[in-house]
Backbone as a printed PyTorch tensor [residue, N CA C, xyz], in Angstrom:
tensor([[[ -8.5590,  -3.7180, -12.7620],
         [ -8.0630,  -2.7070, -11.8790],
         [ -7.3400,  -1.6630, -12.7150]],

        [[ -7.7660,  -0.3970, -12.4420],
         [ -7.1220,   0.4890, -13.6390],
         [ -5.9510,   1.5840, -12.6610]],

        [[ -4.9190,   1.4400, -12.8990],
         [ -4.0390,   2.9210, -12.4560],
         [ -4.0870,   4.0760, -12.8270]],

        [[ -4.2210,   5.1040, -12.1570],
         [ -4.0990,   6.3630, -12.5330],
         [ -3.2690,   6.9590, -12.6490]],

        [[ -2.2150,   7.4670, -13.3210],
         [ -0.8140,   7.3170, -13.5500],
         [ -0.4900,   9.1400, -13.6360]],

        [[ -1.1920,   9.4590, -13.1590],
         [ -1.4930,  11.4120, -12.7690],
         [  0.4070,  11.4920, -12.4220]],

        [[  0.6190,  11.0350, -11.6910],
         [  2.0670,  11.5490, -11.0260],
         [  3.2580,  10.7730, -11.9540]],

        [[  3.3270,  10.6610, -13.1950],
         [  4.1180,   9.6380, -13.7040],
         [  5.3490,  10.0750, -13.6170]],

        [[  6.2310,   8.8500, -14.1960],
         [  7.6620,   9.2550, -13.3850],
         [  8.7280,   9.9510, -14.0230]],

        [[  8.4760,  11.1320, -13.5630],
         [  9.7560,  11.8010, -13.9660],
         [ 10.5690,  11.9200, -12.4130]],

        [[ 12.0620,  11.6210, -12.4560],
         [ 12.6750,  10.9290, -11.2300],
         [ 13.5610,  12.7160, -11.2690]],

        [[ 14.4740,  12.5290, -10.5460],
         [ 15.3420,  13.5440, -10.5950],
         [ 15.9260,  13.9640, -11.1590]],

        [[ 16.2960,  15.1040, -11.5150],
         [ 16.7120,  15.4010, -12.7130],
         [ 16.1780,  15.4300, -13.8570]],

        [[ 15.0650,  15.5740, -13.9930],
         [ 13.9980,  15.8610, -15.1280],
         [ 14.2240,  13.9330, -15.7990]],

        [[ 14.9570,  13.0190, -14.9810],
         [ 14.8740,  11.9010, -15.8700],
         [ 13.5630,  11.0740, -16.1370]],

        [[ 13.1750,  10.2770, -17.0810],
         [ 12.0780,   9.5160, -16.5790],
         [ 11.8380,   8.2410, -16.3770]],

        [[ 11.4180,   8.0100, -15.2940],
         [ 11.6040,   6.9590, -14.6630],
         [ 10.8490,   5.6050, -15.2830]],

        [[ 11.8810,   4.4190, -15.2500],
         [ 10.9530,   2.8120, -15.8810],
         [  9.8610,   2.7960, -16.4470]],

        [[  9.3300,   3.4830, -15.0330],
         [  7.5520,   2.5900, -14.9270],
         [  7.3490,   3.8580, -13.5690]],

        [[  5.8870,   4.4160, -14.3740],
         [  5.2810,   5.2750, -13.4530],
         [  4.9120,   5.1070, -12.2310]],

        [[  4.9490,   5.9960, -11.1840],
         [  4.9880,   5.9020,  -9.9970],
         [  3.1970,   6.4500,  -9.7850]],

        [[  2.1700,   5.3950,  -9.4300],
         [  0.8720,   6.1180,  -9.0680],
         [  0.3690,   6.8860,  -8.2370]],

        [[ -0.3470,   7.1660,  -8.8530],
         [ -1.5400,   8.5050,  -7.2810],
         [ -2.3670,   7.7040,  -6.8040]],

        [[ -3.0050,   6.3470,  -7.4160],
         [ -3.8740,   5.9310,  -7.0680],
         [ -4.7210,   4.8290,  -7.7580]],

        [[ -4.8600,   4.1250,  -6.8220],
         [ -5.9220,   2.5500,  -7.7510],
         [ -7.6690,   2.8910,  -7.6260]],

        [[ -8.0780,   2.3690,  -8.7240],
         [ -9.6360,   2.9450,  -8.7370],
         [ -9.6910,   1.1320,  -9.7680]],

        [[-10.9750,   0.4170,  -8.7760],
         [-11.1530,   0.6380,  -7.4190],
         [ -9.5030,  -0.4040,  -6.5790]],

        [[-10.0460,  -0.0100,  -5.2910],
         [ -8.9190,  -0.8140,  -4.1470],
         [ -8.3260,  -2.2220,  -4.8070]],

        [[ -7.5820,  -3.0030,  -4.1290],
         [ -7.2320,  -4.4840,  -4.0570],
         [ -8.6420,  -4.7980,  -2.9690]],

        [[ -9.3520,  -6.1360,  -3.6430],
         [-10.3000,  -6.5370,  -2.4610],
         [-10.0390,  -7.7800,  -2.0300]],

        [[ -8.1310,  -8.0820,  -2.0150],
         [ -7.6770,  -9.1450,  -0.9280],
         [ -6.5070,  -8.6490,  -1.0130]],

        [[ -6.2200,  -9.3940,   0.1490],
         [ -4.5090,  -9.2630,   0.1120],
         [ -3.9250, -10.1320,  -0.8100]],

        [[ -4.6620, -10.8550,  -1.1900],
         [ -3.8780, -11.8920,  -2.2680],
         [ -3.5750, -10.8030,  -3.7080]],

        [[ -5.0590,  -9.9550,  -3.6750],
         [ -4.9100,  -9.3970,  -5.3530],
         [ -3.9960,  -8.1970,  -4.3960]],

        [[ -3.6240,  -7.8690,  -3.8470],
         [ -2.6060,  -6.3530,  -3.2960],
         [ -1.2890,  -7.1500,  -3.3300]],

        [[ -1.1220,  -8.6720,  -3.0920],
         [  0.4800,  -9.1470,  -3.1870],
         [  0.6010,  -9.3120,  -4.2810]],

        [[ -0.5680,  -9.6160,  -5.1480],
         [  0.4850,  -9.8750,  -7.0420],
         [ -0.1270,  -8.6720,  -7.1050]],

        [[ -0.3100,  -7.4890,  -7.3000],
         [ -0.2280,  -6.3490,  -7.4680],
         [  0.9930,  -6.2530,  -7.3380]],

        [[  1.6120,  -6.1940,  -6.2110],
         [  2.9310,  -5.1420,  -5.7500],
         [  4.1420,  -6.5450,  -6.4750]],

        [[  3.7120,  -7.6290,  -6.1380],
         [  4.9360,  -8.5130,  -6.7150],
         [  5.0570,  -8.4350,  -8.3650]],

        [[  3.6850,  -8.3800,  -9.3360],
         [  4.2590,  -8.1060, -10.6260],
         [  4.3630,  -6.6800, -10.8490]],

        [[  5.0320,  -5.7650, -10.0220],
         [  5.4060,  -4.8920, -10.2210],
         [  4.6560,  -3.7660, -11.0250]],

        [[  3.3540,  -3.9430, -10.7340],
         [  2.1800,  -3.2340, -11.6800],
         [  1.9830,  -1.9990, -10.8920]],

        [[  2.7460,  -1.9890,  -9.0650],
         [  2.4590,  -0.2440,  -8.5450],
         [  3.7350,  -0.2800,  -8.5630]],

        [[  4.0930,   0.9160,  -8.4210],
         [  5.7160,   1.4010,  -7.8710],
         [  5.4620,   2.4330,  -6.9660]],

        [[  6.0210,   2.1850,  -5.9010],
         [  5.5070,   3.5270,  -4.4590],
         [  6.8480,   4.1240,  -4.6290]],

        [[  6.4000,   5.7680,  -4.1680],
         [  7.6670,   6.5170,  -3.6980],
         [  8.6980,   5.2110,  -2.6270]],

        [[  9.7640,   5.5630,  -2.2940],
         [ 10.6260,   4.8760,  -1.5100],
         [ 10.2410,   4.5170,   0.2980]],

        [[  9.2160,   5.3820,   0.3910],
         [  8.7630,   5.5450,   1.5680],
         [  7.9970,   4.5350,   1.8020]],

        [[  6.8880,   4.8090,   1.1120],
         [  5.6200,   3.8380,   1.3050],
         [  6.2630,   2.5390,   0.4180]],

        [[  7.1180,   2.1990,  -0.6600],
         [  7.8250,   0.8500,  -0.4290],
         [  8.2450,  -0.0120,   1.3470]],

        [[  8.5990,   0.5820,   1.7950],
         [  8.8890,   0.3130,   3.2260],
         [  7.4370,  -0.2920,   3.6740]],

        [[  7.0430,   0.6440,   3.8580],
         [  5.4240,   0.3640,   4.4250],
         [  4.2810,  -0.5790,   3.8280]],

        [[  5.1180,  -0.8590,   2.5470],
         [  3.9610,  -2.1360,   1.4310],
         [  4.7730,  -3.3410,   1.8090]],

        [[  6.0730,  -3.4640,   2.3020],
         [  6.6910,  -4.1350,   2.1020],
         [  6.1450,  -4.8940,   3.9370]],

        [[  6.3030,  -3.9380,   4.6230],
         [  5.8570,  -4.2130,   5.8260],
         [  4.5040,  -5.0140,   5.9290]],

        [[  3.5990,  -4.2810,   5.4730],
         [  2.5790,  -4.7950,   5.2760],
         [  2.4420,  -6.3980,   4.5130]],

        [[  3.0300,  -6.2430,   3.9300],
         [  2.9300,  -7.7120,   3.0200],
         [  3.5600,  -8.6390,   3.9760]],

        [[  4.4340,  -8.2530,   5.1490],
         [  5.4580,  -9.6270,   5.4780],
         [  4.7910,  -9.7000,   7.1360]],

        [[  3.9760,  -8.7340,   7.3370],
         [  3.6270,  -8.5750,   8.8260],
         [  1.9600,  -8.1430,   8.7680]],

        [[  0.9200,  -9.1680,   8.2270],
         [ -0.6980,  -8.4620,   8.3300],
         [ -1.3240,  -8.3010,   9.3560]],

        [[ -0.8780,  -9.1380,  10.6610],
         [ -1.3080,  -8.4320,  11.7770],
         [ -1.2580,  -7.6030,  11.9680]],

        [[  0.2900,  -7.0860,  12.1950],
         [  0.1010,  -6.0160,  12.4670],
         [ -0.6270,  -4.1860,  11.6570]],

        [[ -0.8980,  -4.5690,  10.3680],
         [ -1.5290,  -3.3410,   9.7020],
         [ -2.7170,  -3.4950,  10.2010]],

        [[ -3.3880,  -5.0550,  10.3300],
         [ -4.8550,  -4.9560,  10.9920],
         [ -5.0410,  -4.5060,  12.0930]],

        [[ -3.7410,  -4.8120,  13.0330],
         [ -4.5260,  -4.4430,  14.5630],
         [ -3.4570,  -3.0240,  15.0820]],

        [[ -2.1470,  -2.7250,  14.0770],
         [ -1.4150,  -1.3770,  14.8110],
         [ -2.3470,  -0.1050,  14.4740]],

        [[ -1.7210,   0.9480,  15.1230],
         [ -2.2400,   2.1320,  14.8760],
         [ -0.9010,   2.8340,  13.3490]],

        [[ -1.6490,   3.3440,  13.1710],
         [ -0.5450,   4.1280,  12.1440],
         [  0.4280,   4.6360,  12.7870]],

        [[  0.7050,   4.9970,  13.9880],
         [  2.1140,   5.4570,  14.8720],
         [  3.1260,   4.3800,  14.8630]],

        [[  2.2050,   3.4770,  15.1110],
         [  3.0370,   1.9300,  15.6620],
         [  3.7510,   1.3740,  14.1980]],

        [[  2.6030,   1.6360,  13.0250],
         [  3.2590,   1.0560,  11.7060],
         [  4.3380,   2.1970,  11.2070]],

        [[  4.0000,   3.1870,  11.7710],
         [  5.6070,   4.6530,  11.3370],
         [  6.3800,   4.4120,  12.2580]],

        [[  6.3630,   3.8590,  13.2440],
         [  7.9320,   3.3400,  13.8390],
         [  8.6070,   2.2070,  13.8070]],

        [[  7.3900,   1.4320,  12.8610],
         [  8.3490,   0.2660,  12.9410],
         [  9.4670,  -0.0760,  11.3070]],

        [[  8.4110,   1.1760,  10.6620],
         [  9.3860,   1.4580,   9.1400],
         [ 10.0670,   2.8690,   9.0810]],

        [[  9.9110,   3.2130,   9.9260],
         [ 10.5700,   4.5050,  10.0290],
         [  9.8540,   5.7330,   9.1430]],

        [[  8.8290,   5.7740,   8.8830],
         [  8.1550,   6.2930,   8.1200],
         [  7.1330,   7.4740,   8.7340]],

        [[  6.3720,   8.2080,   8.0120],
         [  6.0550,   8.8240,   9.2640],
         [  4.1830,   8.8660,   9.3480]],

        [[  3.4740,   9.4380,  10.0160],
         [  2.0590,   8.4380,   9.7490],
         [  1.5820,   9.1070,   8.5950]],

        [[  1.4340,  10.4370,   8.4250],
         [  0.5730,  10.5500,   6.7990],
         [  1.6670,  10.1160,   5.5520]],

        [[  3.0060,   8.8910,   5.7030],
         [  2.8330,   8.0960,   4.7970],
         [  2.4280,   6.9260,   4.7010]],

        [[  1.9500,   6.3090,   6.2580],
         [  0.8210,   5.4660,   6.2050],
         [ -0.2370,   5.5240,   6.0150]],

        [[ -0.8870,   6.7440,   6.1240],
         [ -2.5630,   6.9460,   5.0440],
         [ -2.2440,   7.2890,   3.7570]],

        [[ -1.0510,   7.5760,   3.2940],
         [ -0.8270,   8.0350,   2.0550],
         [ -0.3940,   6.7190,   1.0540]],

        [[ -0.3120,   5.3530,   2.0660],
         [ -0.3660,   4.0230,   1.7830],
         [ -1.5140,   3.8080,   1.3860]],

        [[ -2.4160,   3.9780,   2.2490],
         [ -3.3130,   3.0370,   1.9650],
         [ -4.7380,   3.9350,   0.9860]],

        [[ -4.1840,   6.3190,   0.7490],
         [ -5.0850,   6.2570,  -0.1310],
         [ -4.5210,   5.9870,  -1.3810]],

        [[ -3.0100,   5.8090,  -1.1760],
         [ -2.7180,   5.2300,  -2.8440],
         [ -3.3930,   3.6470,  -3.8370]],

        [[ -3.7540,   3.0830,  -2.8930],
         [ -4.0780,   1.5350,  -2.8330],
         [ -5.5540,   1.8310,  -3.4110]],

        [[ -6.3760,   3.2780,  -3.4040],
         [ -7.6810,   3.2150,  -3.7280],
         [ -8.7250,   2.9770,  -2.3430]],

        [[ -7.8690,   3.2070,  -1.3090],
         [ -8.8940,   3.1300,  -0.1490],
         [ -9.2750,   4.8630,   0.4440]],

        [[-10.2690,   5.1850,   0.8060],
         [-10.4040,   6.2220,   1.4020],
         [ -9.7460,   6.5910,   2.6430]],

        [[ -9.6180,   5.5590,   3.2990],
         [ -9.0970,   5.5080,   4.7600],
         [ -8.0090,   4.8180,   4.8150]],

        [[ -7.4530,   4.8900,   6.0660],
         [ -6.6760,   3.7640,   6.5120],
         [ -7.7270,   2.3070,   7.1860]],

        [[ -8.2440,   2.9300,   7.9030],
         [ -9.2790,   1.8600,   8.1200],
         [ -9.9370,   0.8650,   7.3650]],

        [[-10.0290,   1.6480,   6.2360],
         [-10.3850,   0.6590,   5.2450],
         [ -9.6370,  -0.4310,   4.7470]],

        [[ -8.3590,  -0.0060,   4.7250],
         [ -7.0670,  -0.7470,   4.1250],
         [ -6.9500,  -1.6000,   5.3370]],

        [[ -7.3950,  -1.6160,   6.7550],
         [ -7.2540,  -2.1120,   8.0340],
         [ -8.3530,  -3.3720,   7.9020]],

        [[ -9.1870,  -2.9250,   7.3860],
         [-10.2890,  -4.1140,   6.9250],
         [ -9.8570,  -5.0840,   6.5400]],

        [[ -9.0480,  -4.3290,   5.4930],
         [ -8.8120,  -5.8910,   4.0350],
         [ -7.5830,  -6.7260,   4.8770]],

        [[ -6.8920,  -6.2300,   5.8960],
         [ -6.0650,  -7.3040,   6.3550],
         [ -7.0420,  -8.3260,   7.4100]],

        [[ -7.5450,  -7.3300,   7.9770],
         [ -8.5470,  -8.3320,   9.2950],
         [ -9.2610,  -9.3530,   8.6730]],

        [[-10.0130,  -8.6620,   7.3720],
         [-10.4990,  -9.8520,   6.6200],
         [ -9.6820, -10.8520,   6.3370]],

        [[ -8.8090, -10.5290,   5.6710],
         [ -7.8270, -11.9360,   5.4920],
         [ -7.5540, -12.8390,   6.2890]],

        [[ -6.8420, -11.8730,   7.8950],
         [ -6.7410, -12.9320,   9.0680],
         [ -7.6650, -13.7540,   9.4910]],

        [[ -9.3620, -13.0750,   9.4380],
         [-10.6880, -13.9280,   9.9370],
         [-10.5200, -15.4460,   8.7920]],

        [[-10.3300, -14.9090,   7.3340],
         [-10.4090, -15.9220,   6.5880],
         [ -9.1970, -17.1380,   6.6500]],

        [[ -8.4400, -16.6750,   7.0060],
         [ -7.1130, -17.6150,   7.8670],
         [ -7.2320, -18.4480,   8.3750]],

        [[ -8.2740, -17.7830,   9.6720],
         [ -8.3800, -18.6760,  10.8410],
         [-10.0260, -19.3950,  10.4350]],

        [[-10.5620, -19.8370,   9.3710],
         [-11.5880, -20.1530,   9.0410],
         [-12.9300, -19.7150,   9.7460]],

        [[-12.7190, -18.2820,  10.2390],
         [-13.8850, -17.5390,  10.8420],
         [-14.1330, -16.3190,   9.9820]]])
C-alpha cells in the first residue's frame, strides 16, 4: 500500500509536523482489518476532523455501512464533505465504496 504524501506536514506556523498528513492511499484498504492496522500503526494521520470520523468508523461499522453521510456528520460533529473526504482519502472514489468495505465485513461476520 503506497501513501501519497502530496500534502505533507507542515502544521502551523510554518512548523513541520511528526509524520505527514496524506491526500491519499493508492490502492484503498480491502478490509477493515487492513484499514484498522493502518490507522492503529499510525501509518495515516488525518486532519483532526476526519480523525473523529476514522475513529467513528472503526468503533461503530454498522453504522458507516448502513448511515447516510448526514447521519455519520452528526454523530461526529463533522460535516458531510468531511465524510467523503474520509473515505477519498482512504483511496476510495466514493463514499459508497468505503460503504462496501464495511457491509462486506458485516456479511463476513455474520458468516454470509
Amino acid at each position: 500500500m503506497q501513501v501519497d504524501a502530496r500534502l505533507a506536514g507542515v502544521g502551523r506556523r510554518g512548523q513541520t509536523a511528526s509524520a505527514p498528513t496524506i491526500s491519499s492511499l493508492s490502492p484503498p484498504p480491502e478490509s477493515l482489518d487492513a484499514l484498522k492496522q493502518l490507522i492503529a500503526s499510525r501509518a495515516i494521520r488525518f486532519p483532526a476532523r476526519i480523525e473523529v470520523i476514522a475513529r467513528h468508523a472503526l468503533a461503530d461499522p454498522a453504522a458507516m455501512a448502513f448511515e447516510s453521510t448526514r447521519a455519520i456528520a452528526e454523530r461526529t460533529g463533522a460535516s458531510q464533505a468531511s465524510v467523503v473526504r474520509f473515505a477519498r482519502l482512504l483511496g476510495f472514489g466514493s463514499f459508497a465504496e468505503l460503504r462496501e468495505l464495511f457491509r462486506s465485513h458485516l456479511r463476513q461476520a455474520r458468516g454470509g
